[in-house]
C-alpha positions in Angstrom: 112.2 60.7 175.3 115.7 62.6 175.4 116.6 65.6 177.3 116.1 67.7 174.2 112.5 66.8 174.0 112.1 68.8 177.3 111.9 71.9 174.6 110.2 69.9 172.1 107.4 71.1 170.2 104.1 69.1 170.7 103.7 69.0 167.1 107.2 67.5 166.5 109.0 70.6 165.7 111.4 71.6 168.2 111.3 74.6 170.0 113.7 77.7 169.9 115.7 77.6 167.1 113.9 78.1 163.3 110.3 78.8 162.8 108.4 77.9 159.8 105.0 78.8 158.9 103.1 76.5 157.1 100.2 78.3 156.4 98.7 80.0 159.9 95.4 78.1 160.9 92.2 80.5 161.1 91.9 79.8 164.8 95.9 81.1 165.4 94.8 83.9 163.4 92.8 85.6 166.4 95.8 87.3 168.2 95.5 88.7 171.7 97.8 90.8 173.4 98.9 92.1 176.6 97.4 95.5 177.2 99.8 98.6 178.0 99.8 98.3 181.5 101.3 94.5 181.0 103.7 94.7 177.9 106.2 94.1 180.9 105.1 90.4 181.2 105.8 89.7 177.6 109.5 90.6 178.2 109.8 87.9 181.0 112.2 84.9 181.1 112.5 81.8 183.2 115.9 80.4 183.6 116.0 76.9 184.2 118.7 74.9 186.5 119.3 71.2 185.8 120.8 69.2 188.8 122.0 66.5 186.9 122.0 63.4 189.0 119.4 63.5 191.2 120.4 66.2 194.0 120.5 65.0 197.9 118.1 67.6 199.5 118.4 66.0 203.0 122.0 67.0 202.7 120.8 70.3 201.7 118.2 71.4 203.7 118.0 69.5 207.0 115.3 69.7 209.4 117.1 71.1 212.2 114.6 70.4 215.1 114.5 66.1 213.7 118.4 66.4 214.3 118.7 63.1 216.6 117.2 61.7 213.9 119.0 62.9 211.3 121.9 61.7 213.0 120.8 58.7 212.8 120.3 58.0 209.5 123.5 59.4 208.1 125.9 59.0 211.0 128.8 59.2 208.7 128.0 61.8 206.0 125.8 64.3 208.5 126.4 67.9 208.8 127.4 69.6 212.2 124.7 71.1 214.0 127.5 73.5 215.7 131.2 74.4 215.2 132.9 73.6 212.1 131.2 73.7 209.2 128.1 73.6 210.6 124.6 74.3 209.0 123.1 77.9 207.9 119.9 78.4 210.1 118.2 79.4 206.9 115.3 81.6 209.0 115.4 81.9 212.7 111.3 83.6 212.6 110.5 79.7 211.5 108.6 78.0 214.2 110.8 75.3 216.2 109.6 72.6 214.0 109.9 74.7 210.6 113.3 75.7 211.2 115.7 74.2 208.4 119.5 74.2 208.1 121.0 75.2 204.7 124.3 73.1 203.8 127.3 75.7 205.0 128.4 76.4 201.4 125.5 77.4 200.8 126.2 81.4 201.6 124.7 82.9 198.9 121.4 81.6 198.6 121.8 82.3 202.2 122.2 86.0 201.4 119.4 85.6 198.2 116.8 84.6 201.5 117.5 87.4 203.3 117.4 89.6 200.3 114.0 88.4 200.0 114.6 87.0 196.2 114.6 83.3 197.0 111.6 80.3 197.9 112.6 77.0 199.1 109.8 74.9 198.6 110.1 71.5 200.3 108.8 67.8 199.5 108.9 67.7 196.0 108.2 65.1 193.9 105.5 63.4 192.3 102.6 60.1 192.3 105.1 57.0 190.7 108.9 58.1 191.0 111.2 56.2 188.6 114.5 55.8 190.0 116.4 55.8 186.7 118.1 59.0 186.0 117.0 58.9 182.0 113.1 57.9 182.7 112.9 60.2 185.9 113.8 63.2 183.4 111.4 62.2 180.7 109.3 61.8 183.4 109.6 65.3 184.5 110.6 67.2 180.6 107.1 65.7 179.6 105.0 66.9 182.9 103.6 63.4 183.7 103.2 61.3 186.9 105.1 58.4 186.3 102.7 55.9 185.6 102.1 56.6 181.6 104.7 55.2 179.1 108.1 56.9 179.0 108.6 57.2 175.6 106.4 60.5 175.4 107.1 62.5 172.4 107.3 66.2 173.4 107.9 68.7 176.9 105.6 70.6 178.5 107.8 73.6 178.3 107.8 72.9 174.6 103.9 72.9 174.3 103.2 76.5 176.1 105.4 77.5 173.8 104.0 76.5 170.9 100.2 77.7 172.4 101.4 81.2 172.2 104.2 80.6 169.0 102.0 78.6 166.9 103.2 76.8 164.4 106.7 78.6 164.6 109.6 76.5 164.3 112.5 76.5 161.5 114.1 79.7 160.6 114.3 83.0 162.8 111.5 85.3 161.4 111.1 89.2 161.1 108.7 89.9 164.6 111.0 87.1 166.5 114.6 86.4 165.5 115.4 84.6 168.4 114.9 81.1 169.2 112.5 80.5 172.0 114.3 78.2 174.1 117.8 77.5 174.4 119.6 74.7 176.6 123.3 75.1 177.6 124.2 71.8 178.4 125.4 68.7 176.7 124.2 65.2 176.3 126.5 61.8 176.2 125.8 60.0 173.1 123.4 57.3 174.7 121.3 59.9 175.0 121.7 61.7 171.4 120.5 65.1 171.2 119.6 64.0 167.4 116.8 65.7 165.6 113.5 64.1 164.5 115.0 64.4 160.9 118.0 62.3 162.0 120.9 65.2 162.5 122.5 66.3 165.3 122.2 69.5 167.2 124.7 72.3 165.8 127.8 72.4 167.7 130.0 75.8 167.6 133.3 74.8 167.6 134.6 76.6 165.7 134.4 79.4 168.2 136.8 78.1 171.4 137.3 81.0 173.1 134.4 83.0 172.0 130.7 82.8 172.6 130.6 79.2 172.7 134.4 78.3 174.3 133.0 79.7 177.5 131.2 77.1 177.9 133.4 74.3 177.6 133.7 72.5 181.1 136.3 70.6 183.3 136.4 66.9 183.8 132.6 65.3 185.4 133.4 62.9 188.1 134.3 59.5 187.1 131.8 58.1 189.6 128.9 58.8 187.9 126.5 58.1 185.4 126.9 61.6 183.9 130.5 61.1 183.3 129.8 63.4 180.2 132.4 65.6 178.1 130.3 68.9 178.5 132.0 70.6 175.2 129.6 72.7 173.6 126.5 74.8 173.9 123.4 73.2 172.8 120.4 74.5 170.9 117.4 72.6 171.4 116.1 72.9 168.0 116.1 71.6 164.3 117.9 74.2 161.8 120.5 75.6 164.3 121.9 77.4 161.5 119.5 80.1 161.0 119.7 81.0 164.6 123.6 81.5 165.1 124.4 85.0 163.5 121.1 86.6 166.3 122.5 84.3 169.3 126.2 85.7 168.2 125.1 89.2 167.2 123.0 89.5 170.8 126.0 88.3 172.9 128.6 91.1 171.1 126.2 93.3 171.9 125.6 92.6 175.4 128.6 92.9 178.7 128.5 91.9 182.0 128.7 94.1 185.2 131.6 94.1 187.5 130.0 91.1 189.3 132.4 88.5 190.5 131.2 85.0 189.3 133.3 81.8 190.3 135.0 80.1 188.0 132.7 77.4 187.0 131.0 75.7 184.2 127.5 76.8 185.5 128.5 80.4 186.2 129.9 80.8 182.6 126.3 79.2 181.4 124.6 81.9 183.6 126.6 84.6 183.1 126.6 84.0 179.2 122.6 84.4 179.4 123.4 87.7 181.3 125.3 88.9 178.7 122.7 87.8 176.1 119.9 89.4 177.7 121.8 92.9 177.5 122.3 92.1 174.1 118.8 92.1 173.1 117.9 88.5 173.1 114.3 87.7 173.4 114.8 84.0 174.6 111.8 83.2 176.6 113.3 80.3 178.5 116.5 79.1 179.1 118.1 76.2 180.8 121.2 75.2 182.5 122.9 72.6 184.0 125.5 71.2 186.3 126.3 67.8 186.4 127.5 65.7 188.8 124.8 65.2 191.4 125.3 61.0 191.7 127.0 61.1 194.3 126.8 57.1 195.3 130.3 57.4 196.6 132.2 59.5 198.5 129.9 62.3 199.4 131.6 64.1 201.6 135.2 64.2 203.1 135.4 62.0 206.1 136.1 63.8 209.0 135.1 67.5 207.1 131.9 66.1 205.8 131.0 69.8 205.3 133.7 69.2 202.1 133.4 66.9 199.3 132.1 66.8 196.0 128.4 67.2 197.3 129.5 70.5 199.5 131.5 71.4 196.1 128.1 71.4 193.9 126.2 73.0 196.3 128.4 76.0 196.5 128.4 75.9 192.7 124.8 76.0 192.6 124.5 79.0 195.3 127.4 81.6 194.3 126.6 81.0 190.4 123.0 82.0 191.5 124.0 84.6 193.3 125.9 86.3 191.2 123.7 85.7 188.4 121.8 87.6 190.1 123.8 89.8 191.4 124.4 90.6 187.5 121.6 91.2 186.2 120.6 93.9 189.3 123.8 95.5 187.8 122.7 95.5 184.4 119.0 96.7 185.2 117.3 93.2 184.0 116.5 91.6 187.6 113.0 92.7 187.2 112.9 90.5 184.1 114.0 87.1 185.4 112.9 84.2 187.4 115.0 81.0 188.3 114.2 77.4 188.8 116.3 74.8 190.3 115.0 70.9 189.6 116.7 67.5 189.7 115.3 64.5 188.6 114.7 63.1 191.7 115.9 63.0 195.5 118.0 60.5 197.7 117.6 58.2 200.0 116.9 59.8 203.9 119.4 56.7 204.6 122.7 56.8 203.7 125.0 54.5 201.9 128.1 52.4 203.2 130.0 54.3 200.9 129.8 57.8 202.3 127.4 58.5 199.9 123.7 58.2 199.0 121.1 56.2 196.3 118.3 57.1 194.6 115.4 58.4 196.6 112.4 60.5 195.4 111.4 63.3 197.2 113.9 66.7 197.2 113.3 70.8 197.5 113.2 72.9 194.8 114.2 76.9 194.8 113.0 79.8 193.2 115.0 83.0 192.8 114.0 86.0 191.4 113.3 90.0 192.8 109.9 89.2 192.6 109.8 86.0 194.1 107.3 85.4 197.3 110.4 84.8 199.5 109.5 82.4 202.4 109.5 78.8 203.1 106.5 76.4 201.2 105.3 73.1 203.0 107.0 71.7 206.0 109.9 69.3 206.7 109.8 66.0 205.8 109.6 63.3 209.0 112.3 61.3 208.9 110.7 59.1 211.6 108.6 58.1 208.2 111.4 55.9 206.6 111.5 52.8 205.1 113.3 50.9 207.6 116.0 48.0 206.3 117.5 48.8 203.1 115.0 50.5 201.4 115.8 53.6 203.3 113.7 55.7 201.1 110.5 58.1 202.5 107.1 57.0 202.8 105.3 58.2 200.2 103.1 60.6 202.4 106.4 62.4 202.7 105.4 64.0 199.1 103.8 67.4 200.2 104.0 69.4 196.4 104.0 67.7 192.4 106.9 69.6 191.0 104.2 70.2 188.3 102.2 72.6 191.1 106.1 74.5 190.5 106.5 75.0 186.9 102.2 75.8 186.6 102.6 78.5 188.9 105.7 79.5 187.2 104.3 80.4 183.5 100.6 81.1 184.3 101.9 83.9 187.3 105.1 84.8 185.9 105.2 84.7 182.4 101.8 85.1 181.8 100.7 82.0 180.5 96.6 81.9 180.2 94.5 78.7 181.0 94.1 77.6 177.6 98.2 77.3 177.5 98.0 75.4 180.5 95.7 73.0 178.7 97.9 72.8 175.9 100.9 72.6 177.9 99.2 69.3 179.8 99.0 71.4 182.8 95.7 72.2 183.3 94.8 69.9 186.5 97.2 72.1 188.5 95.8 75.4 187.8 94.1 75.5 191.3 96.8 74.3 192.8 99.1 76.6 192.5 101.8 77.8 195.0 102.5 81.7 196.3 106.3 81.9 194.6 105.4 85.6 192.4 104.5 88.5 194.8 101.4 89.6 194.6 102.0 93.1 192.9 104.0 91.6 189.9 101.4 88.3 189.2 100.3 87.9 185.8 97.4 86.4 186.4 94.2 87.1 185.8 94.8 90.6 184.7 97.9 90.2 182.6 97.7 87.4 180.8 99.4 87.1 177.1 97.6 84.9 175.1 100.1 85.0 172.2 103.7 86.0 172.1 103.5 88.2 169.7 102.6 91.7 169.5 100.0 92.5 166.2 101.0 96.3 166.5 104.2 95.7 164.3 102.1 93.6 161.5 104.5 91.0 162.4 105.4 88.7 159.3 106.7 85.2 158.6 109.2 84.2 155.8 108.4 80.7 154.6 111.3 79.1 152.1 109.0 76.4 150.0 110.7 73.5 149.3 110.2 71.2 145.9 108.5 68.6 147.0 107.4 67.1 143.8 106.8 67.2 139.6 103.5 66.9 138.1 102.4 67.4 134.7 105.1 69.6 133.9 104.7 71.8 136.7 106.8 71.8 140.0 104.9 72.2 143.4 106.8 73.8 146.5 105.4 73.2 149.9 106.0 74.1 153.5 108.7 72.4 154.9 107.3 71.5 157.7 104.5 69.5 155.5 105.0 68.5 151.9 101.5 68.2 151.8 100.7 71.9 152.0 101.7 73.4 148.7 102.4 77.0 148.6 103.4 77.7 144.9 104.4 75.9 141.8 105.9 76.5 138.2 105.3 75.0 134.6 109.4 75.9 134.1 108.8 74.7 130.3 105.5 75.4 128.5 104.4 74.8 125.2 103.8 78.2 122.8 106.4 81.1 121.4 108.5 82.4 124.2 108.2 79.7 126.2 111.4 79.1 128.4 113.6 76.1 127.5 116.3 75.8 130.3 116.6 74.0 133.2 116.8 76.4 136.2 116.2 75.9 139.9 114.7 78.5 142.0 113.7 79.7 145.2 110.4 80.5 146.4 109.6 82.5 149.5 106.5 84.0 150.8 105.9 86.4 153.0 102.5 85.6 155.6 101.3 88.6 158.2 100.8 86.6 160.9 98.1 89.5 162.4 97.6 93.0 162.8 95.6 95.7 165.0 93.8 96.7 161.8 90.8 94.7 161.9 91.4 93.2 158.1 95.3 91.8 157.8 96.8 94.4 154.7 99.5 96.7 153.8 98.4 100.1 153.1 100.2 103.6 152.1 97.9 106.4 151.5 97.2 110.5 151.4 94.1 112.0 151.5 91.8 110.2 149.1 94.5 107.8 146.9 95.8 104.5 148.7 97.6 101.3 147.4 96.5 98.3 149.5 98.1 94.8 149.4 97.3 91.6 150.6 98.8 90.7 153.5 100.8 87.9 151.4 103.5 87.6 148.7 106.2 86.2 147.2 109.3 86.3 145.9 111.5 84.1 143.5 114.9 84.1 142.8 116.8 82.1 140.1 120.0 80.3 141.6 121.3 77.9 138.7 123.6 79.3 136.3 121.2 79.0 133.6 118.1 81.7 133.9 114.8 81.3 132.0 115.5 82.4 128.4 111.7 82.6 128.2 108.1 82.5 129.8 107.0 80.5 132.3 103.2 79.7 134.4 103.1 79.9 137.7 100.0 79.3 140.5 100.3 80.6 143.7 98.6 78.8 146.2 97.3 82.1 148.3 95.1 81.8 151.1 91.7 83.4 150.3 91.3 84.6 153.5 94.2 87.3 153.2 92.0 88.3 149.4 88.9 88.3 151.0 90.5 91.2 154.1 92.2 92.9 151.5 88.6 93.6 149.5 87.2 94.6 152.9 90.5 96.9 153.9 89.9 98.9 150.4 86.1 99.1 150.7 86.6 100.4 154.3 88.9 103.2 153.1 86.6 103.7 150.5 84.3 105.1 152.3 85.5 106.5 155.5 87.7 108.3 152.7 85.5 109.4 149.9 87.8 108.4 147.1 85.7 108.1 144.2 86.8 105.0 142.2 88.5 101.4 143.8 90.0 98.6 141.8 89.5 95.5 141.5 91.7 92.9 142.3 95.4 93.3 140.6 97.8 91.0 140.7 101.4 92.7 139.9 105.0 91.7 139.5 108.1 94.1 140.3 110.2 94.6 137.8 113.8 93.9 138.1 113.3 93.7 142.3 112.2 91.8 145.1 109.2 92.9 146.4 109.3 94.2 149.9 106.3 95.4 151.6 104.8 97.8 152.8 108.3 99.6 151.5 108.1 99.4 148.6 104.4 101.3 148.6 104.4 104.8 147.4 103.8 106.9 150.6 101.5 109.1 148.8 99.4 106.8 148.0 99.4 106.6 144.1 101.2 103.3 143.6 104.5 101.2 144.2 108.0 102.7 143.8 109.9 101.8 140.6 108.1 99.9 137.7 105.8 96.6 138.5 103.8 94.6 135.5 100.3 93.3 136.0 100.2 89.3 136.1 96.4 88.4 134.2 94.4 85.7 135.9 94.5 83.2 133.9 92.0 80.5 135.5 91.6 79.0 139.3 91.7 75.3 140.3 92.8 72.7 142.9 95.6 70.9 143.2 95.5 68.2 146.2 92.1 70.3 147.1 94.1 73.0 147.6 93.0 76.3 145.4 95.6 78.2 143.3 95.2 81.0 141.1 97.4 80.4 137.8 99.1 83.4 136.0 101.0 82.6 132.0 103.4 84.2 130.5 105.3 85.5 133.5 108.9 86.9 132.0 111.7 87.9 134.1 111.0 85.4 137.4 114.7 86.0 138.3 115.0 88.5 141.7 111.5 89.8 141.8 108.2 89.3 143.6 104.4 89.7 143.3 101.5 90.3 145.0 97.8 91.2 145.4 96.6 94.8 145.3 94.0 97.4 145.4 94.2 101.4 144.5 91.7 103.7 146.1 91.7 107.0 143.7 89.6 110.4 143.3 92.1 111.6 140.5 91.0 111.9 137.2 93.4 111.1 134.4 94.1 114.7 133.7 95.0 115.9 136.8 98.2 118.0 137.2 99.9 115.0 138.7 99.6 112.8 135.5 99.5 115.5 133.3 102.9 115.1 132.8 105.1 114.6 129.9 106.1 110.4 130.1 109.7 109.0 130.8 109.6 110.8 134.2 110.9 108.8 137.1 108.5 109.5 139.3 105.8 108.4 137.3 106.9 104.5 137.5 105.3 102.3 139.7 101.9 105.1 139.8 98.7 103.3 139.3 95.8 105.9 137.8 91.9 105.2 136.6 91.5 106.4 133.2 88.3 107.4 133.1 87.6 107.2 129.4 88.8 103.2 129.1 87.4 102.5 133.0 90.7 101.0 133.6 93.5 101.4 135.6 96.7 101.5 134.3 100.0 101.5 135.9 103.1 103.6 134.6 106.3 101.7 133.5 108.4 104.6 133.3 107.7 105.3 129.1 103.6 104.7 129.5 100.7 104.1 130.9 99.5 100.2 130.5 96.5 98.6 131.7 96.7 96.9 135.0 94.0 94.3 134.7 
């Protein structure tokens, strides 16, 4: 698995950038949302910070009260007890044994402790470490334990997400226009942030000094394996394109505070995330990363081991934090944000010959955030339990916490996450064992928990762009395009009879899915009094993009779900009777005219129809295709820039009430729908007459 796949969608979509729908499943249809006292939990991000490397956490957190033995291990690279450069007691209320020294660039997480905003949590690992860099990450992107197969195919982050964005992943859609996940970062090509369908992430590069050119960072060390050129930010999705005028539109609109950030490529990651949250952005998760963490050779400084390219990362690491955080108080978003800090594994307790350090397994993590439990987790680790020789590596008893115990507690108590997105995260086993890192008054869970991301009070929709998958018989089928095999429309382009169309066109074919709604049936509705227009809470639009345009009709079927007919039916019988309107339609299925079909806009707000003119489409006949069902419509004129749809009209005026009794040709009179109650029709008003509707 490749870093990317740490975001990847356990379906095989990738997470954050476009979402497709392809078709909602029933059981994604049953939405629950936060209730008013918890819409704050839905607004919640976890920021995610990537040691790259495999950090040295002895070197950064040493038990002060083992310092003989410390001494020991590293006698050349060790950090001064006293004097110069010598280690930050992190808490002096620690018991003797408890008490830890933070490396001495360390200041501002120093600071962040005594703020009460940061956890250190020690002894983190997990069963079977891997001591390669690119297998210990899969092993940690896909939450597993080491001893399954490496080549997994998707993240845990990635799986949450999909559990409460189902099926999402594509395009940006109306109710969430920002990707879910984005990863500043880069990859070397070895490890080829390429997309399941072959093409590479979307690289901005044509915006250096901008956005993007922020992010581009100095030289890596040459003494490593991640001896990367870190030139872009990445977006850890398929169909980048879709997402770049929110990600660009969200970071003009946000600013910074006064804070002082360093000059670094992990501040400028941070602080562009700052920016983007003022701007709007709805992001749920993003992660970070600073390279470098290798450090085989040449550690510290001999003689000033408190310097070096170890004590260089570590301040990195703590004053980007810091004034991340520092930041977002300014802004008024601290309340909003949680940070993680992970590296792929730990070092050796032993040290090198070459004033450095190998792969070990065990490390701390930290978690910052305003609402963090501040404290210390677990206990030192013993260095008298060393492999002795050159192993030089802890015993495995050394492991006190599964960095999955971490990331569990982080989305079921911070963001929310309920059990059922644990299971479909793979997290499930480590629901009990969760760790106290979210203060007790700001916890999610049990009474806060958000079951889906999205919030039914808006209707929220999804645009779906079929693609033409295939020819059949004369007619051309359009699927999802995130499965060929579930067709959403197609069109007989050249039928047989007078009138029928003889030109080769291509054409687009989106439709428009309400994903859920508060209403108890999914519809559109616009009413006053006793009248109402419903709509199903589907529809489509087409638009011509050859040069040539149908010169004639064509057939179309329109593979709707029956579900969204079936809640429409029940929507207008509800209205029915709780309002006493006297007659309700059947079933009409009607075309704008000369317009795309936007709802519920383009419904009349008194009720009595659709603004501007709109032509009934007749039923032709039902069937399957693929045992899928479609209803066919003929002799459908004027396909270019228009839409259609499902609807019902609720009425108790007769046909010679003032408001039709009107001389024709008036404007406001197109798009009405009225029951004549000498044919027992409805007709619909074109703007010269009245014309039956079905």
């Amino acid at each position: 698995m490749q870093r990317r796949q740490f975001l990847k969608l356990g379906s095989g979509a990738t997470v954050g950038l476009g979402l497709t729908t392809n078709g909602i499943a029933s059981e994604f249809l049953d939405w629950l949302r936060p209730s008013t006292n918890c819409i704050e939990v839905s607004d919640r991000v976890l920021v995610v910070v990537r040691l790259a490397g495999a950090n040295d956490g002895l070197n950064m957190v040493v038990p002060l009260s083992q310092y003989g033995q410390y001494e020991t291990l590293r006698p050349t690279i060790k950090l001064n007890q006293t004097g110069t450069g010598a280690l930050i007691n992190l808490d002096t209320t620690q018991s003797t044994n408890n008490l830890v020294g933070l490396h001495p660039s360390m200041t501002g997480f120093k600071s962040l402790y005594d703020s009460g905003k940061l956890s250190l949590i020690h002894n983190v690992g997990y069963p079977s470490p891997n001591y390669s860099h690119f297998i210990g990450e899969n092993i940690m992107f896909a939450g597993k334990d080491g001893t399954t197969d490496d080549q997994v195919q998707n993240g845990f982050i990635g799986r949450y997400l999909e559990s409460i964005f189902p099926n999402l992943s594509g395009n940006p859609q109306p109710f969430m226009q920002d990707p879910l996940a984005l990863h500043f970062g880069s990859s070397n090509a070895s490890l080829g942030f390429t997309h399941d369908h072959g093409t590479a992430e979307y690289n901005i590069t044509s915006l250096q000094g901008t956005l993007f050119g922020q992010l581009a960072p100095s030289a890596l060390p040459t003494a490593s394996e991640y001896n990367d050129t870190l030139n872009y930010i990445k977006f850890v999705e398929s169909g980048m394109d879709g997402y770049f005028a929110r990600v660009n539109s969200v970071f003009n609109a946000g600013f910074n505070s006064p804070a002082t950030y360093p000059n670094t490529d992990l501040a400028k990651q941070l602080r562009t995330i700052a920016r983007m949250l003022k701007g709007g952005s709805k992001t749920k998760i993003f992660q970070v990363t600073l390279f470098g963490f290798d450090t085989h050779a040449s550690q510290v400084v001999s003689g000033a081991n408190h310097t070096g390219t170890h004590a260089t990362l570590l301040s990195n690491v703590s004053s980007s934090i810091s004034s991340f955080m520092s930041d977002l108080n300014a802004l008024g978003l601290e309340d909003r944000v949680m940070v993680v800090s992970f590296s792929e594994f730990g070092r050796k307790a032993k040290e090198n010959a070459s004033f450095g350090t190998d792969h070990g397994d065990i490390a701390p993590m930290f978690v910052v955030g305003k609402h963090v439990t501040p404290g210390i987790i677990g206990t030192p680790p013993n260095l008298s339990n060393v492999y002795g020789g050159t192993d030089g590596r802890f015993f495995p008893t050394e492991r006190q916490h599964d960095y999955r115990q971490v990331y569990t507690t982080l989305l079921q108590d911070w963001l929310g996450a309920t059990n059922a997105a644990l299971t479909s995260a793979e997290l499930s086993a480590f629901q009990t064992q969760k760790l106290n890192l979210v203060t007790t008054a700001q916890n999610a869970y049990p009474t806060c928990q958000v079951a889906s991301g999205i919030n039914c009070d808006s209707n929220p929709m999804t645009i779906t762009r079929a693609n033409l998958v295939h020819e059949n018989g004369g007619w051309s089928y359009y699927a999802s395009p995130s499965n060929n095999s579930n067709y959403l429309f197609a069109i007989e382009k050249f039928p047989s009879g007078v009138g029928a169309n003889t030109n080769a066109f291509d054409v687009t074919v989106d439709i428009t899915e309400m994903l859920c709604s508060s209403n108890t049936n999914r519809h559109y509705i616009k009413s006053q009094s006793t009248e109402a227009t419903l709509a199903a809470a589907t529809y489509f639009n087409l638009k011509v993009n050859s040069i040539l345009k149908p010169n004639g009709f064509v057939n179309i079927r329109w593979f709707i779900n029956g579900q969204y007919i079936t809640e429409l039916n029940a929507a207008g019988t509800a209205f029915q009777t709780s309002n006493g309107s006297t007659q309700l339609s059947p079933l009409m299925y009607l075309k704008k005219v000369n317009s795309k079909l936007t709802l519920p806009d383009n419904l009349r707000t008194d009720g009595l129809g659709i603004h501007y003119a709109a032509t009934p489409m007749i039923l032709a006949n039902t069937g399957q295709y693929n045992n899928q069902e479609y209803s066919q419509f003929n002799s459908i004129v004027d396909i270019d820039g228009v839409g259609g749809g499902a609807f019902i009209r609720a009425s108790s005026l007769p046909t010679n009430d003032a408001v039709y009794n009107v001389p024709v040709n008036v404007p406001t009179q197109r798009g009405s729908i009225r029951f004549n109650s000498l044919t027992k029709t409805f007709e619909g008003h074109n703007g010269s007459d009245w014309l039956p509707m079905h």
